[in-house]
C-alpha positions in Angstrom: 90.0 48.6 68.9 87.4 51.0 67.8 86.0 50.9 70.9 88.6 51.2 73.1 90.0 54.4 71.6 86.4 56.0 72.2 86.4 55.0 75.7 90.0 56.8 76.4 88.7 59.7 74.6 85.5 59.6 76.8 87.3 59.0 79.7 90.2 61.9 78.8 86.7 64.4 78.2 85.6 63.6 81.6 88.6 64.5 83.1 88.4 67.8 81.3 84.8 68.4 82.5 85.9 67.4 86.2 88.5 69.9 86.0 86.6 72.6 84.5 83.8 72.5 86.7 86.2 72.3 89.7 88.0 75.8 88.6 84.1 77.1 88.4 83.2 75.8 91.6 86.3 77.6 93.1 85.6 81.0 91.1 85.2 82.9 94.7 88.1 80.3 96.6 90.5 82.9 98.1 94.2 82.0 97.1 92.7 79.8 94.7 94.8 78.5 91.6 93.1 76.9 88.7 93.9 73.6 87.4 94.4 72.5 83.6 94.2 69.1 82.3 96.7 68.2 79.8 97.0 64.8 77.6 98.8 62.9 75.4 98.2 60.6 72.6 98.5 56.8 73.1 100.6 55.1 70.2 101.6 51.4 70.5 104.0 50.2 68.5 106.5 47.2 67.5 109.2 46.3 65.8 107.0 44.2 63.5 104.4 46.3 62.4 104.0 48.6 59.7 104.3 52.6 61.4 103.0 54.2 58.3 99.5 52.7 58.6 99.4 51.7 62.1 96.7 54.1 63.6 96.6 55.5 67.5 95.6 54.0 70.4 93.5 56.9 71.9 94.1 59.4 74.2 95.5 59.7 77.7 95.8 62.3 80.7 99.4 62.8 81.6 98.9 65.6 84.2 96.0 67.6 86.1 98.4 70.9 86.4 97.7 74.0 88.3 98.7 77.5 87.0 100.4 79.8 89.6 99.5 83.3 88.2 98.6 86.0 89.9 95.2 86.4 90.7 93.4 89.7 91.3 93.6 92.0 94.9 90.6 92.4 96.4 90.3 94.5 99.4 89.4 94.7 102.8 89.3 96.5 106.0 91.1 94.0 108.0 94.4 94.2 108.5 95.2 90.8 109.1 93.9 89.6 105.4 96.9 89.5 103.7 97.7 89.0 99.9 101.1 88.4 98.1 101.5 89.9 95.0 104.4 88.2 93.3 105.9 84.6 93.6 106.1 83.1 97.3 103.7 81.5 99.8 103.0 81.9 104.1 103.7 78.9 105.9 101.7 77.7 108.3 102.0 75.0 110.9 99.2 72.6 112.7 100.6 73.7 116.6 102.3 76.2 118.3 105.2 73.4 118.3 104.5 71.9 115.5 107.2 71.9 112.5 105.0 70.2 109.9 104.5 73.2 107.4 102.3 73.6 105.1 101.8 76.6 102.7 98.9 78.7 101.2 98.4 81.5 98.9 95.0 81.8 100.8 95.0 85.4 103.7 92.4 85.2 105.6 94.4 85.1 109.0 92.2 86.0 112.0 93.0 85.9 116.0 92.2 82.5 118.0 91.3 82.6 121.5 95.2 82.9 122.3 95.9 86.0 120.2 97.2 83.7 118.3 97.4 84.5 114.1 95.4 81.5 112.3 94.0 80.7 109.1 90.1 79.4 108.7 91.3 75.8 109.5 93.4 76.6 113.0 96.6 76.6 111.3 99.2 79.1 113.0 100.7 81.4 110.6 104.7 81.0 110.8 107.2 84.4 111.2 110.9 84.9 111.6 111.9 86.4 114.8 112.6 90.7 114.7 115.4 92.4 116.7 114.2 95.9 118.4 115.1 97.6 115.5 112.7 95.1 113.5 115.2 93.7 111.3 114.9 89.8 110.8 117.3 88.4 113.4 117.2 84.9 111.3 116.1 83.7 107.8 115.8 79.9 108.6 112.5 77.8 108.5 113.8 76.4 111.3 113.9 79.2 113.5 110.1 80.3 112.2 107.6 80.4 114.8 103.9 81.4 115.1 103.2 85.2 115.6 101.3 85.9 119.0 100.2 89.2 119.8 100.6 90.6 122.8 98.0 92.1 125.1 100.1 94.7 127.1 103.4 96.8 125.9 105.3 96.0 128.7 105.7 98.0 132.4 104.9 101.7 132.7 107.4 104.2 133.3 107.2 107.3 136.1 107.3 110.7 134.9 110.8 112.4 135.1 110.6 115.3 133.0 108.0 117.9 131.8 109.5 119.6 128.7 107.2 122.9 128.2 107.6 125.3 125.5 105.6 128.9 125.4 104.7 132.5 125.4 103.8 134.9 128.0 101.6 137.5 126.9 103.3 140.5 127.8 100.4 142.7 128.1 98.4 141.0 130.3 97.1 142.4 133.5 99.3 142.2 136.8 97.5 140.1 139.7 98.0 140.0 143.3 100.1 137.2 143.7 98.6 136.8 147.6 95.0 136.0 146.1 96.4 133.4 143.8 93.7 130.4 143.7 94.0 127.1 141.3 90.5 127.0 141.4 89.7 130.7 140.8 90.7 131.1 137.2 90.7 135.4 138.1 93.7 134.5 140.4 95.9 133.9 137.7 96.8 134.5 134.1 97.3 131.6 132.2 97.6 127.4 132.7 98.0 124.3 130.8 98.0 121.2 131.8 99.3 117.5 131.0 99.3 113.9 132.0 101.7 112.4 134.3 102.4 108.5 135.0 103.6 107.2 138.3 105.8 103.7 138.6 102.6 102.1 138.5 101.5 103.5 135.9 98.4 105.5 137.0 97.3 108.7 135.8 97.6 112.2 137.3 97.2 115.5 136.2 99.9 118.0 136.3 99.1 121.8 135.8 101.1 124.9 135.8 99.8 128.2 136.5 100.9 131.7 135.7 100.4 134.6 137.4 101.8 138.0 136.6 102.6 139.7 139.9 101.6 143.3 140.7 104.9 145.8 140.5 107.1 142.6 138.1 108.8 145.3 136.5 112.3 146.4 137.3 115.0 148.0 135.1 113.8 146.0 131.9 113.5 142.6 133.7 110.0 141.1 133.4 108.9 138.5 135.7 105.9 135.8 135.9 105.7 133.8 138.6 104.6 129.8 138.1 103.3 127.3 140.4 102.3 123.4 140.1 99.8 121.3 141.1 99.3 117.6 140.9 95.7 116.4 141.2 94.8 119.8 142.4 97.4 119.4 145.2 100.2 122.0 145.5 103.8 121.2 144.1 106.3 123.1 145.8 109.3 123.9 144.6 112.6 122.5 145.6 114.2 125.9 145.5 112.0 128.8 146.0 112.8 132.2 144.5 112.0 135.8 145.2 110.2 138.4 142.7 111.4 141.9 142.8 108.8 144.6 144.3 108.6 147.9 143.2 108.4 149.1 147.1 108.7 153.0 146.2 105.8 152.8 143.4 108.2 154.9 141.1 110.0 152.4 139.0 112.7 152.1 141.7 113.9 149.3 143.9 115.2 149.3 147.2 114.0 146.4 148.4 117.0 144.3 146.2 115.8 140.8 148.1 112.1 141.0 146.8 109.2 138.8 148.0 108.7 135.3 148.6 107.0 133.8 144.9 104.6 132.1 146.7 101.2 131.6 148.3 99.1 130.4 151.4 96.7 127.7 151.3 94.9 125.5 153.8 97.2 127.3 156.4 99.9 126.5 154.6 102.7 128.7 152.2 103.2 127.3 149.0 106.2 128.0 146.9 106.3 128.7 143.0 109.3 129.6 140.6 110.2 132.7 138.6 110.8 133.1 135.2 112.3 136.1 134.1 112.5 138.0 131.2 114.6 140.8 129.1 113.0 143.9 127.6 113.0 141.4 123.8 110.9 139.4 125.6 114.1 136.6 126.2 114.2 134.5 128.9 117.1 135.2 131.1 119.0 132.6 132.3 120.3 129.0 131.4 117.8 127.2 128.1 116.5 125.3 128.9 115.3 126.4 132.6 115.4 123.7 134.5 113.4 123.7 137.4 112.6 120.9 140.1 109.9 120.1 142.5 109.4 118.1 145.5 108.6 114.6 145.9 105.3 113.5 145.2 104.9 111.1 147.6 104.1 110.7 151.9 106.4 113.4 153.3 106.3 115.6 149.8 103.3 116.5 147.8 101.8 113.5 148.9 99.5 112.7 146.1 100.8 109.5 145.0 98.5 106.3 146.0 100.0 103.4 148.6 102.5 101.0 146.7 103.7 104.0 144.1 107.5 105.0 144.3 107.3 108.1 146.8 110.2 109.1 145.8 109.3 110.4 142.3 110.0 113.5 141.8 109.1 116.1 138.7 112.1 118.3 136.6 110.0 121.3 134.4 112.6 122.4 131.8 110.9 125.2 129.8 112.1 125.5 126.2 113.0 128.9 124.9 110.1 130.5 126.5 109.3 133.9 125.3 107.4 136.8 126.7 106.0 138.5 123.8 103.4 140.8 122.6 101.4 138.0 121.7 98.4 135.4 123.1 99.3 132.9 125.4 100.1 130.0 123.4 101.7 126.1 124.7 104.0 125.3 121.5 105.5 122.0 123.0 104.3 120.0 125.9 105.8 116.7 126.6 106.6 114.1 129.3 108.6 111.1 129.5 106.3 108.8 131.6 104.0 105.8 130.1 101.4 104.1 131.5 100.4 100.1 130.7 99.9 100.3 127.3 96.7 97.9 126.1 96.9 96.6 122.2 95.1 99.0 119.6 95.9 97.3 116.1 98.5 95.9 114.4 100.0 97.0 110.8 101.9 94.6 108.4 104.4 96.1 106.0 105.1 95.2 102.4 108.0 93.4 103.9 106.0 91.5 106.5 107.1 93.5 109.6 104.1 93.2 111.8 104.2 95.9 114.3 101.8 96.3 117.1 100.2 99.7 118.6 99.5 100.3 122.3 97.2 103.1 123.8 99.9 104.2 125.4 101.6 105.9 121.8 103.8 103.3 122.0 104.4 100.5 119.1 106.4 97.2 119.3 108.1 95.1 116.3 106.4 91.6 116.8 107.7 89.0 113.6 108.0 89.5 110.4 105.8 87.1 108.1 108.3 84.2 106.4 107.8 83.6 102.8 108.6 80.5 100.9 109.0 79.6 97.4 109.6 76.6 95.7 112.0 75.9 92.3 109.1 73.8 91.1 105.9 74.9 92.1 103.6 72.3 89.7 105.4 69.9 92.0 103.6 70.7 95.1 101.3 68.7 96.8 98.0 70.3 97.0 95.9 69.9 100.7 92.2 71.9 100.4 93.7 75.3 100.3 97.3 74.6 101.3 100.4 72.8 99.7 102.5 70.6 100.7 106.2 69.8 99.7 106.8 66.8 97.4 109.9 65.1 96.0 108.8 66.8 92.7 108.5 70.2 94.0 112.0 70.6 95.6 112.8 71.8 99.0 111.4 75.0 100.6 113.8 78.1 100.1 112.5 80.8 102.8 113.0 84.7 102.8 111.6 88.4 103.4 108.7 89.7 101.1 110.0 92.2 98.8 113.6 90.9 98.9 114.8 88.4 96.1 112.4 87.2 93.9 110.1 87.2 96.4 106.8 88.8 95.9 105.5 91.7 98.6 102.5 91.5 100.8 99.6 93.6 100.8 97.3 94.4 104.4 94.0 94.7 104.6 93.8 92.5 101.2 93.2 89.0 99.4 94.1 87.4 96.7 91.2 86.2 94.7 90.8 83.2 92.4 92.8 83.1 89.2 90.0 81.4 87.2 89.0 83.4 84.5 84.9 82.6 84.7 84.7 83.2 80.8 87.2 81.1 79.6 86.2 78.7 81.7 82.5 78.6 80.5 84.0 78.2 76.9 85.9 75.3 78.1 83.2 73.3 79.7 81.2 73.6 76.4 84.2 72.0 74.4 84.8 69.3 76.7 81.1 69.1 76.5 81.3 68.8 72.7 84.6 66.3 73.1 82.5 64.0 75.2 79.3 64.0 72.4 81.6 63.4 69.7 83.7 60.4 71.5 80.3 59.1 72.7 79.1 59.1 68.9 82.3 57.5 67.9 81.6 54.7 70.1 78.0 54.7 69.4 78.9 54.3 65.6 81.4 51.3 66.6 78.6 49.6 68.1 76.5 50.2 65.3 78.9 48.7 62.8 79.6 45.5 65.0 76.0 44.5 65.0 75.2 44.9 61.0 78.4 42.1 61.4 77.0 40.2 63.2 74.1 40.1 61.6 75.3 39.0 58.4 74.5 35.9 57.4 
């Protein structure tokens, strides 16, 4: 009996050394959760024998457990490592139509050759769809699918609308509005410049120019006059306007009609528009000053390549623009055009939103990462570095990070091991000492049976 007592405590301290050294070897396993070998005492007994001297039958292990705490964050630059702090794991499927989940504590997600978001061993990483506004549109495991990023934000958009905001110095120098020259910047007094898009979603440069005309002054009324190029073509606009001259030299005005705000280029004459200002510096007239231009295609401007939408046309609506006695200075410049936008990064919320980023300034809701939980965790099946669902573990219960007793996520980090290396070490020398001391039991056993049998 002896003997078989010392070999169930043997084989019990062999199970605790197996288990021990596994934690250590999987000190540095991301996602990893240690294991804990528990046992009972064996103790066989009958209705016939005597209980108060009837001595155990060894010892026995009832259950290899893991141990679901948290393990430390350890983190990274990439934002597709991703760690939950708290209870829950990803889910993660074998195909892209695959519903055989499996689930990991374990972040290292990484792009495949499909933009694609998989784990080390291929496995797609599962997300409930988003609505535009990026809330979850469904909460169901069975509507999960895997998260693909795209490479393009969808079709450009032509430039409408130029929203400018700006002062006018007021004490600049008068030019001669005749000798006006984009390329000559001593033809003019100030310009800024933006991007536009056409319905194709190619670049072109839009400027304005500004040119304070000789003799702009007329019973308080400032004027400037403004012209547009796109890709250093002229602009013209769609309803020209006259400047007032100061025809006597003297401050007085009796030319009423004024002069033509424009100029003449390549043989042609190319029309700008006037804004006007009070003696405060105001603008007068309707805010904003809307003010359109041509076409910019054959039989307008012409500037636009074959296959673009000739009919696009730009609307300037200045903002409050101001004339003071200040430098010239742009305080708004927008426009409402956007070319192809190509996929810059992607950010991941606490809550899972993953949202990607375009060159184009643009960002899209893509999925929002499901997390799972289980009522019995120590139930699960364990696969490598993933877990599967057992009769023991209960059924999956799905749901947003941060929400519930859900734990959040964290970008741009990992989980790392919960194995506590020191512990550990002191562990393997006790099961060490276990094994001696049931090896020595057995030893001693043996001992004892051969003085036996050698009596004679």
């Amino acid at each position: 009996m002896s003997f078989n007592i010392a070999l169930s405590g043997i084989s019990a301290a062999q199970t605790d050394l197996d288990t021990t050294s596994n934690n250590i070897a999987n000190v540095a396993t991301v996602g990893f959760k240690e294991s804990r070998a528990e046992f009972d005492s064996v103790y066989a007994n009958s209705l016939f024998s005597n209980s108060k001297t009837k001595v155990g039958d060894g010892a026995s292990v009832s259950a290899v457990a893991q141990q679901f705490h948290q393990g430390s964050l350890k983190f990274t630059d990439n934002p597709l490592d991703l760690a939950i702090t708290g209870s829950g794991f990803f889910a993660t499927s074998p195909g892209v139509d695959d519903n055989n989940l499996s689930y990991t504590r374990a972040g290292t997600f990484k792009l495949n050759a499909d933009n694609y978001i998989v784990d080390n061993s291929g496995n797609y990483l599962q997300a409930f769809p988003v609505n535009l506004d990026g809330s979850s549109s469904s909460l169901s495991l069975a509507t999960t699918e895997p998260i693909q990023l795209p490479e393009t934000a969808g079709t450009p958009v032509k430039t409408e609308s130029v929203d400018i905001s700006l002062n006018l110095p007021a004490g600049d120098d008068s030019k001669v509005l005749a000798n006006f020259d984009p390329a000559d910047p001593d033809t003019y007094n100030n310009a800024t410049s933006v991007t536009i898009y056409d319905s194709l979603g190619e670049a072109h440069i839009l400027n304005t120019y500004y040119v304070k005309p000789e003799s702009s002054s007329a019973e308080g009324t400032n004027q400037w006059v403004s012209f547009v190029t796109v890709d250093g073509k002229p602009v013209e606009s769609t309803t020209p306007v006259n400047y007032l001259v100061d025809t006597n030299a003297d401050g007085t005005f009796d030319d009423t009609t004024g002069v033509s705000a424009s100029y003449t280029a390549d043989g042609e004459e190319h029309y700008g528009v006037v804004l006007n200002f009070d003696e405060n510096g105001v603008y007068e007239g309707s805010n904003p000053a809307v003010l359109d231009f041509e076409e910019l295609g054959v039989g307008g401007a012409n500037v636009l390549s074959a296959g673009a939408d000739g009919t696009q046309a730009i609307t300037i609506n200045y903002q409050d623009p101001t004339q003071f006695s200040a430098a010239f200075e742009v305080t708004a410049l927008e426009q409402d055009g956007l070319t192809v936008g190509r996929l810059t990064g992607i950010e991941i919320g606490s809550d899972g939103l993953i949202e990607a980023t375009y060159s184009n300034g643009t960002s899209d809701p893509l999925a929002r990462v499901a997390m799972v939980r289980f009522r019995n965790e120590q139930g699960l099946s364990q696969n490598g570095s993933n877990w599967n669902e057992s009769q023991n573990s209960g059924e999956p219960l799905a749901g947003e990070a941060g929400s519930g007793s859900f734990g959040s996520i964290s970008s741009g980090a990992l989980e790392q091991s919960n194995v506590d290396l020191t512990t550990e070490l002191v562990d393997l020398i006790t099961a060490q000492r276990n094994f001696q001391a049931n090896s020595r039991s057995l030893e001693i056993s043996s001992s004892l049976q051969e003085t036996i049998l050698q009596i004679r």
